[in-house]
C-alpha positions as CSV (number, residue, x, y, z in Angstrom):
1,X,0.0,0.0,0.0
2,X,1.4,2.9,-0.7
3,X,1.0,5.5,1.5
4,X,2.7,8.6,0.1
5,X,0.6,11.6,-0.3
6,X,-0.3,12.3,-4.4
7,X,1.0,15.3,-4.8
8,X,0.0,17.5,-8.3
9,X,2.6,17.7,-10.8
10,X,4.3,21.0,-10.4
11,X,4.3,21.8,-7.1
12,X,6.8,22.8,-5.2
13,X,8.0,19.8,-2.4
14,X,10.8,20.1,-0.1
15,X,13.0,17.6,-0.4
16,X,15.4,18.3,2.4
17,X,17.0,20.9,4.2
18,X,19.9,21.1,6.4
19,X,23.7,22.2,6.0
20,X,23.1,25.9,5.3
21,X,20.8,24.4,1.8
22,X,17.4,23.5,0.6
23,X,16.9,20.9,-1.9
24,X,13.2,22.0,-3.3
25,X,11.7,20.1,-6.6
26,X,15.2,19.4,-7.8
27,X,16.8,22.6,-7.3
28,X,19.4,23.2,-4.2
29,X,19.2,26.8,-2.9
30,X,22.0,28.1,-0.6
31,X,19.9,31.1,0.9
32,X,16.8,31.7,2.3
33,X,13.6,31.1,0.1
34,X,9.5,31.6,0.5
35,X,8.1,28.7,-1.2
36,X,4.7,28.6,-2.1
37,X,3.4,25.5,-3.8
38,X,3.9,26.5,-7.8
39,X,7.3,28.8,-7.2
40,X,10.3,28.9,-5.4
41,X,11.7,32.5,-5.3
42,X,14.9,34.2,-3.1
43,X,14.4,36.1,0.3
44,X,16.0,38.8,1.6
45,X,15.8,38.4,5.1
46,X,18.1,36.4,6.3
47,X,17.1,36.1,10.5
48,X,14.4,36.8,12.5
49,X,15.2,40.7,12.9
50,X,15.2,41.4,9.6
51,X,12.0,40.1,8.5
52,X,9.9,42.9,7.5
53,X,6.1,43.3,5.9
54,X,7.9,44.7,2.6
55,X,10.5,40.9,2.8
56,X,6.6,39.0,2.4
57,X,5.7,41.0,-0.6
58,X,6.1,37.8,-3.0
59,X,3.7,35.9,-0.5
60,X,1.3,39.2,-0.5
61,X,1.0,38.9,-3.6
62,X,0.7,35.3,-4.6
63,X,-1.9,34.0,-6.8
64,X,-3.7,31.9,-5.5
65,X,-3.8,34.1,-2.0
66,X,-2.2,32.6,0.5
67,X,-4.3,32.1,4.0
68,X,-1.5,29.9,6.0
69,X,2.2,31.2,6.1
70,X,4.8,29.0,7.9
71,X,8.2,30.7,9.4
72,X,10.9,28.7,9.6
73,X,13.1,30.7,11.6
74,X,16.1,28.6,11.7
75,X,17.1,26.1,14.7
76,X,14.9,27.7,16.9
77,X,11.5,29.2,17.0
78,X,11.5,32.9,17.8
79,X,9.0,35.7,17.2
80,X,8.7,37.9,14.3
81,X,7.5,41.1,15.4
82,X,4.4,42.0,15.9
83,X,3.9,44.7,13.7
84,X,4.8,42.6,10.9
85,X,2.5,39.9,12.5
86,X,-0.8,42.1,12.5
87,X,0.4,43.5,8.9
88,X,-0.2,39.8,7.7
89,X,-3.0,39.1,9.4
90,X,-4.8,41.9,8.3
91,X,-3.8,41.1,4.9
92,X,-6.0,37.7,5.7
93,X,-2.4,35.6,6.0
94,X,-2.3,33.6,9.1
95,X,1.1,33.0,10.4
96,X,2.9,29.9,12.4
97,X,6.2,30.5,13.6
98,X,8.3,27.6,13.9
99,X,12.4,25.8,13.5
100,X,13.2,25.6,9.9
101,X,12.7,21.6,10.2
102,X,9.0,21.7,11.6
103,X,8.4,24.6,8.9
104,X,9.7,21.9,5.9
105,X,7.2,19.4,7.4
106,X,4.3,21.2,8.1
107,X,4.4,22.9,4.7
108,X,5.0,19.7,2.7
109,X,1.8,18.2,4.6
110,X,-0.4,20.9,3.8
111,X,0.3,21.8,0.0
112,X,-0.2,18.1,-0.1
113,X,-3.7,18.5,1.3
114,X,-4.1,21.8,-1.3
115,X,-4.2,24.2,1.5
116,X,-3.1,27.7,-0.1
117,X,0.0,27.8,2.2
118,X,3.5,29.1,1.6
119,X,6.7,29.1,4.0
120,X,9.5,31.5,4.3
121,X,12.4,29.3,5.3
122,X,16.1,30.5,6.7
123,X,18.4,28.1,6.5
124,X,19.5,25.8,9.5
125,X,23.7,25.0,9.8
């Protein structure tokens, strides 16, 4: 039985993550990324501190919108600031702080289920 979760062609998986690099679909990035489920792009921010509202403009603007964003923050949770968290939300984006690793997972499972969720994502060392 297999017991994998079908995934639609396309869509952005994350394959593994450690060792300052992400392996998403195929491609190895060496920096942080936001990945939403049909693209992969670059990310400025590059620790918790500098996360700003303007660093989640690719996720603002997203098509489809996206209602559930995922932080990976690194090793550690932490806590963006909360500014930047009530900016989201009243943009209608939802957001989970979390380590980078629980971030990989929690993302994968719901693009899986075709929830509209994307993840920023620094990288752990």
């Amino acid at each position: 039985m297999d017991i994998t979760p079908a995934i639609p062609e396309g869509r952005q998986v994350i394959q593994s993550y450690g060792d300052n690099l992400f392996r998403i679909s195929g491609t190895v990035w060496q920096q942080p990324v936001l990945v939403m489920p049909l693209r992969t792009v670059p990310w400025q921010a590059t620790d918790v501190a500098s996360m700003t509202f303007e660093t989640f403009e690719p996720i603002l603007t997203a098509s489809p919108a996206v209602e559930v964003l995922l932080i990976g923050c690194g090793p550690r949770m932490a806590l963006v600031s909360p500014s930047v968290r009530t900016a989201l939300k009243e943009r209608g984006v939802v957001t989970d702080l979390m380590d980078t690793g629980a971030a990989c997972r929690t993302y994968n499972v719901l693009m899986a289920e075709d929830r509209r969720v994307a993840v920023a994502l620094i990288p752990v060392p």
